[in-house]
C-alpha positions in Angstrom: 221.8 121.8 86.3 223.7 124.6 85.1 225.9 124.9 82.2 227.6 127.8 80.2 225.8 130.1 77.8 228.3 130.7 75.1 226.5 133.0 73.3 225.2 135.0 76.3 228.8 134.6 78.1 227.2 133.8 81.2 226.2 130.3 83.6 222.0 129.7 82.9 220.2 127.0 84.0 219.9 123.7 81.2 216.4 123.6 79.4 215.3 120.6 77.8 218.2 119.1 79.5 218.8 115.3 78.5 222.0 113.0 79.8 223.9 111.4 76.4 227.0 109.3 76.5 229.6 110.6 74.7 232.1 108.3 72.5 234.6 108.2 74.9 231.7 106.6 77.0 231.9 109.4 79.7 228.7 111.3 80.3 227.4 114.6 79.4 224.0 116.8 79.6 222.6 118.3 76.3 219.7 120.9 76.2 219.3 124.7 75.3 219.8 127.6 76.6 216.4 129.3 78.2 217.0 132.7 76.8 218.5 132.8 73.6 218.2 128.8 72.7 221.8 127.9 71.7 222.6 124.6 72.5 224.6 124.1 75.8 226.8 121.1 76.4 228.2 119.8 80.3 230.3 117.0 80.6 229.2 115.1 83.8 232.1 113.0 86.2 232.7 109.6 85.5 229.7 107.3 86.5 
């Protein structure tokens, strides 16, 4: 899935990407960024 670089400024495909459940209980993917490895974030619809 993609997600926002926003170091890089641009949209890069998730690496390492794992799904965590926020506190609100809503979902979101976590993983790094391929190229520079900043952590990227995506919240994810309600499921």
């Amino acid at each position: 899935m993609e997600g926002y670089c926003v170091k890089c400024k641009a949209k890069k495909e998730i690496s390492d990407a794992k799904e965590v459940t926020m506190k609100n209980g809503r979902k979101a993917l976590k993983g790094k960024c391929p190229t520079c490895g900043t952590g990227m974030y995506r919240i994810l619809g309600k499921k």
